[in-house]
C-alpha positions as CSV (number, residue, x, y, z in Angstrom):
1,X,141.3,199.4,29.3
2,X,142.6,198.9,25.5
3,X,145.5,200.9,25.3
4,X,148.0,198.3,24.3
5,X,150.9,200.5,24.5
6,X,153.7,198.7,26.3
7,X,155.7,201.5,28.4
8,X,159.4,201.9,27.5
9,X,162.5,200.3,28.3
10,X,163.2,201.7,31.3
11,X,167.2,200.8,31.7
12,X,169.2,197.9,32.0
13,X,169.1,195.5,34.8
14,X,171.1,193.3,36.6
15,X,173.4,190.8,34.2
16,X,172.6,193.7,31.4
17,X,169.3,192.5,31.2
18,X,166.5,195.0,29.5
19,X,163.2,195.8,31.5
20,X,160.6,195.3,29.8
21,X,157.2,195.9,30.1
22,X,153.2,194.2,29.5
23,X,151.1,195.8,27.5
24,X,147.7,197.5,29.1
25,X,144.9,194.5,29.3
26,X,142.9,194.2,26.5
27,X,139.0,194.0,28.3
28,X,135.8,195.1,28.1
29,X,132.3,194.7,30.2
30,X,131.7,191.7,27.8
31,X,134.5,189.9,28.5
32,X,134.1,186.3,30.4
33,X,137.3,184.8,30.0
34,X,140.7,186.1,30.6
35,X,143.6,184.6,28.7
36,X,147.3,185.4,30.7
37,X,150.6,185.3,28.7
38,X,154.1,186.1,31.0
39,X,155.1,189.2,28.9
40,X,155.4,190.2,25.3
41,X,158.5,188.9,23.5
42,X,160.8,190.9,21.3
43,X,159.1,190.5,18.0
44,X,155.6,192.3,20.2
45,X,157.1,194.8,22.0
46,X,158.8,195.9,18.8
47,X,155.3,195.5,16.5
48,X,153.0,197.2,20.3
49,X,150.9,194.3,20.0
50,X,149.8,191.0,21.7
51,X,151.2,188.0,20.2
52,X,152.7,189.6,17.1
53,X,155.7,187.2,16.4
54,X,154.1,185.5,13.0
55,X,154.7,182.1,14.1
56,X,152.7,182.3,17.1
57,X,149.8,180.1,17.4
58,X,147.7,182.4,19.3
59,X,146.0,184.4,16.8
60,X,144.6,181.3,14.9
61,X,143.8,179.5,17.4
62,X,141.3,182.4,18.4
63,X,139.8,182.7,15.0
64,X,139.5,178.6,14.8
65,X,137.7,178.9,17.9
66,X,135.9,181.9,16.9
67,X,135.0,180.0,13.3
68,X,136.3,182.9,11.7
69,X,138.7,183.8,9.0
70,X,142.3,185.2,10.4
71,X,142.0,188.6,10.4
72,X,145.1,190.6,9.1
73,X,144.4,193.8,10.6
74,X,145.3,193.4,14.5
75,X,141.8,196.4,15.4
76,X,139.9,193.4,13.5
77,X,141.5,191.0,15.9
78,X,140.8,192.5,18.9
79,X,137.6,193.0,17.9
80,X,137.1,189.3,17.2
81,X,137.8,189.2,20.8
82,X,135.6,191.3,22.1
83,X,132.6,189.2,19.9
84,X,133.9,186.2,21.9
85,X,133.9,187.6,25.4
86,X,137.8,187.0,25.6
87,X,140.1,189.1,27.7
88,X,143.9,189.4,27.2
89,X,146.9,190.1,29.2
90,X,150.1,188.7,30.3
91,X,150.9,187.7,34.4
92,X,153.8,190.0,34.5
93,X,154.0,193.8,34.5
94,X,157.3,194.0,33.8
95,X,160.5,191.8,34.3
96,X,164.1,191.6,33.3
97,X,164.6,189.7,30.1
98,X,167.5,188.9,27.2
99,X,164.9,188.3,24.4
100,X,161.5,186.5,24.3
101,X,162.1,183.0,26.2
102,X,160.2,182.8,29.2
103,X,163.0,180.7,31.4
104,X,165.0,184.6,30.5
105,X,162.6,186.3,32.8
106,X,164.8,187.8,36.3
107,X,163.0,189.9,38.9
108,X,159.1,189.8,37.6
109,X,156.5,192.1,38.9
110,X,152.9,190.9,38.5
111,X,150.1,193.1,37.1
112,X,147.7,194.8,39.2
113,X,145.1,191.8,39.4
114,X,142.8,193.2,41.9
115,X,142.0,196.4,40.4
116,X,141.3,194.4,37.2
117,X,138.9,192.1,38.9
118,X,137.2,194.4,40.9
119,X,136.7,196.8,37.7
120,X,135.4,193.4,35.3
121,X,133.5,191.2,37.4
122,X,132.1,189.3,34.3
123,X,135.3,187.5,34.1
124,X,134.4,183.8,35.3
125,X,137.2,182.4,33.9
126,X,141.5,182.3,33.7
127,X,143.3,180.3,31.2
128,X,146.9,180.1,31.0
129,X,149.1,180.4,27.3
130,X,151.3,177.8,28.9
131,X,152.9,176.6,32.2
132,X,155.0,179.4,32.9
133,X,152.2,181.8,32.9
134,X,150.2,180.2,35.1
135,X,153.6,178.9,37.5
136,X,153.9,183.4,37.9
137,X,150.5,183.5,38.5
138,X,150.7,181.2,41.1
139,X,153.8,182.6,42.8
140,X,153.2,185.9,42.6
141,X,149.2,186.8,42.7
142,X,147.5,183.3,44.3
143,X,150.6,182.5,47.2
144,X,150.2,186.5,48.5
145,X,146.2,186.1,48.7
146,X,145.9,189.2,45.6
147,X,143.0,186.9,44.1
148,X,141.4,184.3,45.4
149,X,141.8,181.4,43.6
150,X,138.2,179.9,44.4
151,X,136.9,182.9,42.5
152,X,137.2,181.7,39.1
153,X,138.0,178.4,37.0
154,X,141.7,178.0,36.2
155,X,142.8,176.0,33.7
156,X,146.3,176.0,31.6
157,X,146.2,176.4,27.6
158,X,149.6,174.6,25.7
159,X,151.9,177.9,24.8
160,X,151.1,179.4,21.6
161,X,154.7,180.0,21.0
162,X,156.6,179.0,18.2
163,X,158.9,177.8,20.6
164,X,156.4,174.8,22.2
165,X,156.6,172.2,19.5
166,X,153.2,170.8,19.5
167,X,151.1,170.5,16.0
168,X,148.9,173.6,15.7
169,X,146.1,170.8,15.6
170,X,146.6,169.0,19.2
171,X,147.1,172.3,20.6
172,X,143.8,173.3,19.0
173,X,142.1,170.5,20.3
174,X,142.6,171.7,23.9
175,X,142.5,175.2,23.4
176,X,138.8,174.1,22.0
177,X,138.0,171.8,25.0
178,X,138.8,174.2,27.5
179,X,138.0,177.5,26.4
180,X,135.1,176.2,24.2
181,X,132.2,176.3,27.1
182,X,133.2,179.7,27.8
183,X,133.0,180.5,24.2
184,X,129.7,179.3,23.5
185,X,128.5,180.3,26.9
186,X,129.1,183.8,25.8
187,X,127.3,182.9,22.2
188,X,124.2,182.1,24.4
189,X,124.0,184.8,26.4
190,X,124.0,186.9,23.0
191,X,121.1,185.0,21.5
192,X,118.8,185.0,24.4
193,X,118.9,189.1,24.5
């Protein structure tokens, strides 16, 4: 499941709002913690790729985690993932949007959760790129029963967007605190085989 082709605009919707469309989850057998944006902005979409606005925090973040240099190449990227046992993909399968903020977002559909779950059950953990994420993942996949919440930990991530104002270093700081144990969980389980 790393086809990260987001599907076409399908239309406009109501208020002349574009459909758009998440990518296909990034995910493999080795993957232990799933990281859930809302849905690609603008700058993604156009680019096919997770968290391709240049201003986003995301991709640094992972490779300070990681301790590795920022690769430039988005393959090397996603493969720096995949070493880390991270899975990506964003709440929403698609949803009415005027470009890339998330309070834009009319008439969401979530992602097919279940399917995902029952295919990758490695992944022990969900962490949120900001509030909004985890507010659609709330509504729209824990409130219907799709997953059970007791299943995993939960824990929200401060946005990587350019658009949530904290320093790169505080947000660091968290991401490191709460996706850290996962991290070096997965480092572990690597040495011992």
């Amino acid at each position: 499941m790393d086809d990260d082709k987001a599907k076409p605009l399908r239309g406009v919707g109501s208020g002349g709002t574009a459909l758009k469309y998440s990518f296909a989850p990034f995910v493999d057998s080795r993957s232990r913690v799933l990281i859930l944006g809302t849905l690609p902005g603008e700058e993604s979409l156009r680019l096919q790729q997770y968290y391709g606005h240049p201003r986003n925090h995301f991709w640094p973040l992972i490779a300070a985690l990681a301790g590795e240099a920022l690769p430039a190449e988005f393959a090397a990227r996603k493969q720096m993932l995949q070493r880390n046992g991270i899975a990506l993909w964003d709440v929403l399968e698609s949803a009415e949007r005027i470009g890339s903020p998330d309070s834009a977002i009319r008439n969401p559909t979530a992602n097919s959760f279940e399917k995902l779950f029952d295919l990758f059950r490695n992944i022990e953990a969900i962490a949120f790129n900001g509030q909004k994420a985890q507010a659609l993942f709330r509504r729209y996949v824990l409130k219907p029963r799709i997953v059970m919440e007791a299943r995993f930990a939960m824990f929200e991530l401060p946005s990587s967007s350019p658009l949530h104002t904290i320093p790169f270093e505080e947000k660091l700081v968290v991401w490191r605190e709460r996706l850290g144990p996962y991290l070096r969980a997965r480092r572990q389980n690597l040495r011992a085989k």
